[in-house]
mmCIF file of the C-alpha atoms, coordinates in Angstrom:
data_MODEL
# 
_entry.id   MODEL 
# 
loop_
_atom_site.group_PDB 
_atom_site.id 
_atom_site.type_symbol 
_atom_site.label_atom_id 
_atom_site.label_alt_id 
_atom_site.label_comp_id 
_atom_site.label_asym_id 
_atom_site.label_entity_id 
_atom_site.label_seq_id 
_atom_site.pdbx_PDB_ins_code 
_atom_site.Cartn_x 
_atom_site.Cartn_y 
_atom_site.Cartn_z 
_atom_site.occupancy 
_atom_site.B_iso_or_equiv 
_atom_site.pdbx_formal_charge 
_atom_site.auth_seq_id 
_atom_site.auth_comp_id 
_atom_site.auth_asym_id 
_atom_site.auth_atom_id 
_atom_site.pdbx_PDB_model_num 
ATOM 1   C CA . UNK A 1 1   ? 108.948 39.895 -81.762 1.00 0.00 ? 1   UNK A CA 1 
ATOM 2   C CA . UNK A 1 2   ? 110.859 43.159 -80.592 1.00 0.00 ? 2   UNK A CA 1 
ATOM 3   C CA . UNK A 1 3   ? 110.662 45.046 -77.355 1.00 0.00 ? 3   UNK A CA 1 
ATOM 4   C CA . UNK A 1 4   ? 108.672 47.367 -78.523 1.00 0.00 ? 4   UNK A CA 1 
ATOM 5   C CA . UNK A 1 5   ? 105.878 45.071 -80.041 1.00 0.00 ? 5   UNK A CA 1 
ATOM 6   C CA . UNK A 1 6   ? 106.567 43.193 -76.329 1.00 0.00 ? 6   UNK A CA 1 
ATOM 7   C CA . UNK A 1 7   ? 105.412 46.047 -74.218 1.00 0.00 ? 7   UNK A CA 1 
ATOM 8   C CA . UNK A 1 8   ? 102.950 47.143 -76.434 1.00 0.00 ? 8   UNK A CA 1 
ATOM 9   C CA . UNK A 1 9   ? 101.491 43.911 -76.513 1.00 0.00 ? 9   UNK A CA 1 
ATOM 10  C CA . UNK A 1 10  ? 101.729 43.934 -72.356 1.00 0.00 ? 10  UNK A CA 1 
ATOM 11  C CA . UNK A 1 11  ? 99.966  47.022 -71.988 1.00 0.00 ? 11  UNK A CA 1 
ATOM 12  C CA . UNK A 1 12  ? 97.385  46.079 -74.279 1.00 0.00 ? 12  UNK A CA 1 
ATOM 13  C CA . UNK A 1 13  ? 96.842  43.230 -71.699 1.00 0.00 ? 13  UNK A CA 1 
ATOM 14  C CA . UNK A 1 14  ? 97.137  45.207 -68.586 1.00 0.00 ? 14  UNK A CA 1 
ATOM 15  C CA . UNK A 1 15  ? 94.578  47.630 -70.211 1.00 0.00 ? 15  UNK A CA 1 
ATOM 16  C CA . UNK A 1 16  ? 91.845  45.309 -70.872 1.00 0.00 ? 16  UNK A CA 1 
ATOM 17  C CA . UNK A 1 17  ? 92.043  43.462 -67.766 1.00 0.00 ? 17  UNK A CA 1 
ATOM 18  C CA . UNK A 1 18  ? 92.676  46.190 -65.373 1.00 0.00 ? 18  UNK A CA 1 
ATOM 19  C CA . UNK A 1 19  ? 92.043  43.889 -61.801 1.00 0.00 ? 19  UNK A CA 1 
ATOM 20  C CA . UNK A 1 20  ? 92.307  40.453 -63.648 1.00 0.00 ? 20  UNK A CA 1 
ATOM 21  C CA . UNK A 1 21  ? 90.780  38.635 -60.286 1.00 0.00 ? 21  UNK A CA 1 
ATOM 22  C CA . UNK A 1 22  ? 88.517  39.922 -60.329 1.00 0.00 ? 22  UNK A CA 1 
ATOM 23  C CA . UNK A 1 23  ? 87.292  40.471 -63.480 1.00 0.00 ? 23  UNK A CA 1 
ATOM 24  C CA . UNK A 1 24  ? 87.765  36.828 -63.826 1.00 0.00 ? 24  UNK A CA 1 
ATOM 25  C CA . UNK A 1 25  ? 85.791  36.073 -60.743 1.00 0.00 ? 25  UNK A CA 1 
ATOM 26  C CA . UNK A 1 26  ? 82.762  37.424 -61.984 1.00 0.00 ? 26  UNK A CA 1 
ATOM 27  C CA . UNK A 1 27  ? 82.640  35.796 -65.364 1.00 0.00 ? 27  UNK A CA 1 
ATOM 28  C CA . UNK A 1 28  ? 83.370  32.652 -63.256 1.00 0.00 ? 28  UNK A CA 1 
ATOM 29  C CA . UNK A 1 29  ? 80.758  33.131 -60.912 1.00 0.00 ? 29  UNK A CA 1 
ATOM 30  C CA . UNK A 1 30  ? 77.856  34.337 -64.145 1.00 0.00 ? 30  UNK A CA 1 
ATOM 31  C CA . UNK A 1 31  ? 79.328  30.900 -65.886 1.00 0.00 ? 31  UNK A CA 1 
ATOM 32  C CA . UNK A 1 32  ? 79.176  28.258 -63.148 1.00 0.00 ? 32  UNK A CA 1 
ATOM 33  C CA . UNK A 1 33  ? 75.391  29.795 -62.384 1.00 0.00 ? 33  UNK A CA 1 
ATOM 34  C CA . UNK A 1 34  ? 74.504  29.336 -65.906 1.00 0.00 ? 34  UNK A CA 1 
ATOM 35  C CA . UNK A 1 35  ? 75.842  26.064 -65.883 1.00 0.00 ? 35  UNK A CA 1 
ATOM 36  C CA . UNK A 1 36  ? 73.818  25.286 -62.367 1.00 0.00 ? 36  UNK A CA 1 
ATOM 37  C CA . UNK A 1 37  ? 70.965  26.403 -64.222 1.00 0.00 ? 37  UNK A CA 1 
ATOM 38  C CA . UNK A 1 38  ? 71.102  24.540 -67.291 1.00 0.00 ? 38  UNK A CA 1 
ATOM 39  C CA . UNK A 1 39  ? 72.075  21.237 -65.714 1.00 0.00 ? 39  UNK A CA 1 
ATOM 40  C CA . UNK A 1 40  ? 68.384  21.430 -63.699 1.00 0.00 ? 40  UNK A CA 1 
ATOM 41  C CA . UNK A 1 41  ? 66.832  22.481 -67.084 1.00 0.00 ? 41  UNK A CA 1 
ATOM 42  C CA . UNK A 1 42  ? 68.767  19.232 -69.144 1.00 0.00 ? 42  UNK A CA 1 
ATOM 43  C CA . UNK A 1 43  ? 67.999  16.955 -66.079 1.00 0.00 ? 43  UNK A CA 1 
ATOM 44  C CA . UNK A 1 44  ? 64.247  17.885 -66.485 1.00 0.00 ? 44  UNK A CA 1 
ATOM 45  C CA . UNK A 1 45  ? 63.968  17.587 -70.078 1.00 0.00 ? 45  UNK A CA 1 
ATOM 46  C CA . UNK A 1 46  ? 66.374  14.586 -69.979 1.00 0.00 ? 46  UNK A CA 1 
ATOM 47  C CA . UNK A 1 47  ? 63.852  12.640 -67.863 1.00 0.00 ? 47  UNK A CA 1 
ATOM 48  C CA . UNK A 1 48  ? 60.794  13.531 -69.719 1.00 0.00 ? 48  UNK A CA 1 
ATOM 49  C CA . UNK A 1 49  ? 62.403  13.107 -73.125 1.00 0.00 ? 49  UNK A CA 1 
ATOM 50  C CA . UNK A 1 50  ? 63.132  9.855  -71.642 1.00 0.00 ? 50  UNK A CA 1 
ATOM 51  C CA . UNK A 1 51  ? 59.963  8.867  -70.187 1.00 0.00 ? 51  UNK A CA 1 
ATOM 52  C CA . UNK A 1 52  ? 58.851  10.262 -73.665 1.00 0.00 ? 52  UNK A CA 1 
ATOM 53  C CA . UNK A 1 53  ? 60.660  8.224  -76.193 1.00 0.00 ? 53  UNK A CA 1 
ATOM 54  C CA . UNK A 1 54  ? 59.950  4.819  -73.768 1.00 0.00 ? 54  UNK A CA 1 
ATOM 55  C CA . UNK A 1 55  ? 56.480  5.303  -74.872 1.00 0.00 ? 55  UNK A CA 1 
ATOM 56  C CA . UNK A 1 56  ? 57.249  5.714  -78.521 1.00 0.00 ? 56  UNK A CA 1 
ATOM 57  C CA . UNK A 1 57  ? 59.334  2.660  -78.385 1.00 0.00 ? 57  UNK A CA 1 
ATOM 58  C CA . UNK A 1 58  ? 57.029  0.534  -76.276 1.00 0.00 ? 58  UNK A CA 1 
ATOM 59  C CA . UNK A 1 59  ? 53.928  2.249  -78.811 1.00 0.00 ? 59  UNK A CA 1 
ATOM 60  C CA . UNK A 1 60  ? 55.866  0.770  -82.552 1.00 0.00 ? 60  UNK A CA 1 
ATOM 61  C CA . UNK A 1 61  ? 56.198  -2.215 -84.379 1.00 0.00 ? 61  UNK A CA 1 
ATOM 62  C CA . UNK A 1 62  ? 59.671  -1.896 -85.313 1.00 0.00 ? 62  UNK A CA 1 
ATOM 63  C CA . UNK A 1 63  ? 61.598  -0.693 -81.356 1.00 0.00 ? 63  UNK A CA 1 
ATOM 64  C CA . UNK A 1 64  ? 64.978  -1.177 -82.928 1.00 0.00 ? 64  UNK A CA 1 
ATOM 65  C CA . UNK A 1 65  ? 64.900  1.220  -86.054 1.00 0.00 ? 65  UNK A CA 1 
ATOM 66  C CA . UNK A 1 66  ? 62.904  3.712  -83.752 1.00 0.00 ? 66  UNK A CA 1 
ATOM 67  C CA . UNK A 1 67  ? 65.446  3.753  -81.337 1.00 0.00 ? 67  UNK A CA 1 
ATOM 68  C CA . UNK A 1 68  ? 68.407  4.800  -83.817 1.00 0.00 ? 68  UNK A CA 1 
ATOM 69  C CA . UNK A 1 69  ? 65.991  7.168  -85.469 1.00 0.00 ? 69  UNK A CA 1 
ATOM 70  C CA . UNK A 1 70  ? 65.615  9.097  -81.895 1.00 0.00 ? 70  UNK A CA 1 
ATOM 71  C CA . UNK A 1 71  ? 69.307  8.287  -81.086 1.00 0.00 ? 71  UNK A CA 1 
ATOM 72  C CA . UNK A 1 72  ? 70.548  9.948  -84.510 1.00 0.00 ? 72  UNK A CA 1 
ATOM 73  C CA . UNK A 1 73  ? 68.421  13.104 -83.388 1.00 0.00 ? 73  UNK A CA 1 
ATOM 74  C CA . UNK A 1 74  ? 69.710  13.401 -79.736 1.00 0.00 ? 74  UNK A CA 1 
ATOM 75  C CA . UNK A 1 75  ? 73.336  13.048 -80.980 1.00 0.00 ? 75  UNK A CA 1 
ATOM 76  C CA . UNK A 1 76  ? 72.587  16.202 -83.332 1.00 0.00 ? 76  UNK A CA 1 
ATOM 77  C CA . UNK A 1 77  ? 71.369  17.950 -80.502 1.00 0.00 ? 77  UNK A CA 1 
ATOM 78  C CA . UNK A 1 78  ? 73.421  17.026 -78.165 1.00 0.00 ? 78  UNK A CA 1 
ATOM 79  C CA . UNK A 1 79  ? 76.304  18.613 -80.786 1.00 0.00 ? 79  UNK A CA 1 
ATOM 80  C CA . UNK A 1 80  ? 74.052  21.496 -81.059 1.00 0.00 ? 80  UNK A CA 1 
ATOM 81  C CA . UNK A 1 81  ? 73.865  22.160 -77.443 1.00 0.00 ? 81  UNK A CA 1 
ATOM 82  C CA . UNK A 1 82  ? 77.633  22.056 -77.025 1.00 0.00 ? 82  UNK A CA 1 
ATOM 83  C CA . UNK A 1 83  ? 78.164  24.285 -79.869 1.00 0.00 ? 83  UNK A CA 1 
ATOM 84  C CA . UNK A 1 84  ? 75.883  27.084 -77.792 1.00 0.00 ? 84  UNK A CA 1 
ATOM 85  C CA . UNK A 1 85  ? 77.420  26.397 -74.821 1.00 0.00 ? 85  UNK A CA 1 
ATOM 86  C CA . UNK A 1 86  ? 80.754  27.326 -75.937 1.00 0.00 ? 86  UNK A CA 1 
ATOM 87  C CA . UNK A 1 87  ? 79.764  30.194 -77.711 1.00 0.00 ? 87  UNK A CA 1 
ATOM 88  C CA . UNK A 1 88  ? 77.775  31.411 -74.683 1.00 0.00 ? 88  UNK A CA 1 
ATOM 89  C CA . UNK A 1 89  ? 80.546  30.910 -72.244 1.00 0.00 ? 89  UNK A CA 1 
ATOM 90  C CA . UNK A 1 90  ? 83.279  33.311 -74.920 1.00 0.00 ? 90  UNK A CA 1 
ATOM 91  C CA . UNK A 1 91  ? 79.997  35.603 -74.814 1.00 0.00 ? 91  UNK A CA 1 
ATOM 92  C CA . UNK A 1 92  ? 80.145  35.709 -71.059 1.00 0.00 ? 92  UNK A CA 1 
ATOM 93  C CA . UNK A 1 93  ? 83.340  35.930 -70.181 1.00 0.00 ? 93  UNK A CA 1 
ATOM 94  C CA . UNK A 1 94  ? 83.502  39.202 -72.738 1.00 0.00 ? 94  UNK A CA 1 
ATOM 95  C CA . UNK A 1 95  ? 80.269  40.460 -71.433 1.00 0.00 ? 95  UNK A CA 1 
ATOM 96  C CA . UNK A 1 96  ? 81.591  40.659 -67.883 1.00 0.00 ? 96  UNK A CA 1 
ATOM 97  C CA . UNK A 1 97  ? 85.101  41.638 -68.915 1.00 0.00 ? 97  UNK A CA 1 
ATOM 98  C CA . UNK A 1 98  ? 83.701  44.564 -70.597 1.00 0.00 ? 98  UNK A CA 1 
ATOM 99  C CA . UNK A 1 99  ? 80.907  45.099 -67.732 1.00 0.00 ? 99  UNK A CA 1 
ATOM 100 C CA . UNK A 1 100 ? 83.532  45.344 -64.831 1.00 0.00 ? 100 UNK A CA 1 
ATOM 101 C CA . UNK A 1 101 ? 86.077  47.207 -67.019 1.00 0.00 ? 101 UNK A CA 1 
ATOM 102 C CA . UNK A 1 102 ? 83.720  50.338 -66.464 1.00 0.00 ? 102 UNK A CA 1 
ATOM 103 C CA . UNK A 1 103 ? 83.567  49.653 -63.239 1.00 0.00 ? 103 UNK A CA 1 
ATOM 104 C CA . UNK A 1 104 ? 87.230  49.007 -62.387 1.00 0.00 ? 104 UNK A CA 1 
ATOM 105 C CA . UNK A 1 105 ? 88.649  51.662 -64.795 1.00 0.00 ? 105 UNK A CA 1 
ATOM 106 C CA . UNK A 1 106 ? 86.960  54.812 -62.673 1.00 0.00 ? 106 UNK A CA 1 
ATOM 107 C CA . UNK A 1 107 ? 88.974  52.828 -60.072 1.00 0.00 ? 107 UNK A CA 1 
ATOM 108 C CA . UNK A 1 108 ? 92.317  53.305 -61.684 1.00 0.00 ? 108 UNK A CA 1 
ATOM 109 C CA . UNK A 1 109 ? 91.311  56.946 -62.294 1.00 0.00 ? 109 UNK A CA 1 
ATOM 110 C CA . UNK A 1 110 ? 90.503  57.083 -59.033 1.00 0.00 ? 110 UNK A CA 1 
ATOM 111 C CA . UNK A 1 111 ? 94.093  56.089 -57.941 1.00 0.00 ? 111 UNK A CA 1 
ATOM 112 C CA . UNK A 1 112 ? 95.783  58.073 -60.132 1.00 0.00 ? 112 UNK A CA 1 
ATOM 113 C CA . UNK A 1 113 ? 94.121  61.533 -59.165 1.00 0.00 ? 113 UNK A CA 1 
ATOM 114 C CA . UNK A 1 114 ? 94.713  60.414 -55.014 1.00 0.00 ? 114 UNK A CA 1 
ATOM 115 C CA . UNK A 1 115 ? 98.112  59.806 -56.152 1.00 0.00 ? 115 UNK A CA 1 
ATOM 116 C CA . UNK A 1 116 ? 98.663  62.918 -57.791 1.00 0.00 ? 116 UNK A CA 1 
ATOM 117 C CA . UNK A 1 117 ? 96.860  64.984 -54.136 1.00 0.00 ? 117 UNK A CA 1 
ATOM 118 C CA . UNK A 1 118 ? 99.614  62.961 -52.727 1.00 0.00 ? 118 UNK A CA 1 
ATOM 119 C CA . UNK A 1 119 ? 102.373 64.794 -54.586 1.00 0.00 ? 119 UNK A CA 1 
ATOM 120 C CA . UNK A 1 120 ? 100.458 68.547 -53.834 1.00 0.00 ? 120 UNK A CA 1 
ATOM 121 C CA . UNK A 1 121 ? 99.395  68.676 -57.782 1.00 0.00 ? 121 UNK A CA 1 
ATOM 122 C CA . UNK A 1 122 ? 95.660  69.965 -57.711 1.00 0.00 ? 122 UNK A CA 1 
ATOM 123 C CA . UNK A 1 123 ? 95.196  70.608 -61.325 1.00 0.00 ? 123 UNK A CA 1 
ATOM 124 C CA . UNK A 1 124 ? 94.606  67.152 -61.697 1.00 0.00 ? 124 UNK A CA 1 
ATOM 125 C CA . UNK A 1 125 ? 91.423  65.942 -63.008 1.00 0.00 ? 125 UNK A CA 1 
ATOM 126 C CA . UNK A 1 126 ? 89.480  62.993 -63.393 1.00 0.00 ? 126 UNK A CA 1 
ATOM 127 C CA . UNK A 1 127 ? 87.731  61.886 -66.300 1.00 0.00 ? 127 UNK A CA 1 
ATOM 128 C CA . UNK A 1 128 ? 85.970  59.292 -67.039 1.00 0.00 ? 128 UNK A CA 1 
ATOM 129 C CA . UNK A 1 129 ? 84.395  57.867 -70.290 1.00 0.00 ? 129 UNK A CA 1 
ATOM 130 C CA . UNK A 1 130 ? 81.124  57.710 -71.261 1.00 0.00 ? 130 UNK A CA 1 
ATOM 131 C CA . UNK A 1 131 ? 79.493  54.782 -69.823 1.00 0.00 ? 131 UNK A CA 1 
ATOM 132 C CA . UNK A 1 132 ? 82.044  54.051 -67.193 1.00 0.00 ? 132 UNK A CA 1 
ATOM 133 C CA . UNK A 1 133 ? 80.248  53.886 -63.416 1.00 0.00 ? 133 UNK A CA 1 
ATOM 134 C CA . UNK A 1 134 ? 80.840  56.935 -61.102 1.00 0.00 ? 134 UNK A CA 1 
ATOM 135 C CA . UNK A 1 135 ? 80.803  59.776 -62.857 1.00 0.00 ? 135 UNK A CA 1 
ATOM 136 C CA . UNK A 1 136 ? 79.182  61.549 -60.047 1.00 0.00 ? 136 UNK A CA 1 
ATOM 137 C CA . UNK A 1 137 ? 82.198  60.766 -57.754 1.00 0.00 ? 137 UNK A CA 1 
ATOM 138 C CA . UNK A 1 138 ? 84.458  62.010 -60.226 1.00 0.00 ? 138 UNK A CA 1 
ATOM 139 C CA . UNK A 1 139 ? 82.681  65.287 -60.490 1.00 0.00 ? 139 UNK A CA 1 
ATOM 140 C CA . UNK A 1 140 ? 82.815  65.214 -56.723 1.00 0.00 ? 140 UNK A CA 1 
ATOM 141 C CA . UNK A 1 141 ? 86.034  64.919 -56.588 1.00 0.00 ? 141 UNK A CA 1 
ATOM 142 C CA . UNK A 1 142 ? 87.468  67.024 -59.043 1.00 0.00 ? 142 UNK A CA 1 
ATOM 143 C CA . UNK A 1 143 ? 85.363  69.683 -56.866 1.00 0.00 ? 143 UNK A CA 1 
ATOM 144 C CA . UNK A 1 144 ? 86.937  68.990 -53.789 1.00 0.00 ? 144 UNK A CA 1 
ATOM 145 C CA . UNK A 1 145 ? 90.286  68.797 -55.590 1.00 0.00 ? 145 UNK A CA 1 
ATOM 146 C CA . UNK A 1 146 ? 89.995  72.016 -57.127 1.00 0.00 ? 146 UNK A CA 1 
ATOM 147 C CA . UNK A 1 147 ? 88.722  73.461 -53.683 1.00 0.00 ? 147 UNK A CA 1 
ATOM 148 C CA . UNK A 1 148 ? 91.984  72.014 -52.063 1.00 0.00 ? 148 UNK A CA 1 
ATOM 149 C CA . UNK A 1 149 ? 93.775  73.813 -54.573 1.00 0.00 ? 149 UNK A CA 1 
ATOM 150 C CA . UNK A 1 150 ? 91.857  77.118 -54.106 1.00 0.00 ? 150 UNK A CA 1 
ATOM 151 C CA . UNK A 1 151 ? 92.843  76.333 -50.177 1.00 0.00 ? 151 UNK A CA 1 
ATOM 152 C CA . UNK A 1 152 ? 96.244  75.640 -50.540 1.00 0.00 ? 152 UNK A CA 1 
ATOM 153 C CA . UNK A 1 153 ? 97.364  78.497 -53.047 1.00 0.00 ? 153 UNK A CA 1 
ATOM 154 C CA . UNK A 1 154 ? 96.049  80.776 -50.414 1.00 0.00 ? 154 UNK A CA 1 
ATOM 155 C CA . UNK A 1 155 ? 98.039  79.359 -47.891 1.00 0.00 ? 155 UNK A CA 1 
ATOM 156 C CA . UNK A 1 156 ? 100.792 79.256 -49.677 1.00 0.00 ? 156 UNK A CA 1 
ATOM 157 C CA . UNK A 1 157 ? 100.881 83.132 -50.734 1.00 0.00 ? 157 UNK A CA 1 
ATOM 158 C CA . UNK A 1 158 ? 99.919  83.962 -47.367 1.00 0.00 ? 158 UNK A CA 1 
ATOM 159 C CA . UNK A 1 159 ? 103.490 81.842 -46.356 1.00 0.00 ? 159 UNK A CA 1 
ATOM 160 C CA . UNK A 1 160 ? 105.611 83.945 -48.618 1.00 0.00 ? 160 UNK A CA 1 
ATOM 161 C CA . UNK A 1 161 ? 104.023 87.481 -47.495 1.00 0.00 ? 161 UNK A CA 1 
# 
């Protein structure tokens, strides 16, 4: 791979995980409450199911064949339910990546237009896309920013005279 394939790679990275913490933190948090959740559902249905196919068994003639008939069902869902599982936990984790991505990245854009005050440049402007969070504190901002400017530039030419 060559540098330049290297970096891009990197700042494909650094773009889509702009605070990996804690972008990571809340797609652990959604998971492990998902999984809280559906361990009370399985134990419920786990113990009914049970209580339900010890009353088939006890109910036929033949307790043996019944018992690897409903055995040969719960291993196909059992390999159904993992299946789902994975595929909701790579739905989750890109669910909240993308969720907190709009609401880090007005962060970043945040950062960059204090950053740029900092250095006396008030032509800079935020802007955000369209469904990122805080668009009204952008607008807000790029008001007072332009009103610093407006400010400033007076005191400045007043300086010179």
């Amino acid at each position: 791979m060559s540098f330049y394939s290297e970096k891009l790679l990197k700042r494909r990275l650094s773009n889509f995980l702009l605070q990996p913490i804690i972008q990571t933190r809340i797609g652990a948090y959604c998971i492990l409450l998902s999984f809280v959740f559906a361990g009370v559902i399985a134990a419920i249905v786990y113990v009914h199911l049970g209580k339900l196919f010890g009353f088939i068994i006890e109910m036929t003639e033949a307790p043996e064949e019944v018992q690897t008939i409903i055995m040969s069902y719960l291993s196909s869902i059992q390999t159904a339910v993992y299946l789902t599982l994975g595929a909701y936990v790579l739905i989750v984790l890109a669910i909240s990546i993308w969720y907190t991505h709009r609401l880090v990245g007005p962060m970043v854009a945040f950062k960059r237009h204090f950053e740029a005050l900092q250095q006396g440049n008030f032509t800079h402007r935020t802007n955000l896309r369209k469904n990122d969070a805080f668009h009204e504190a952008a607008t807000e901002l790029n008001k007072a920013t332009e009103m610093l400017g407006v400010r400033f530039g007076e005191k400045a030419a007043k300086s010179v005279n």
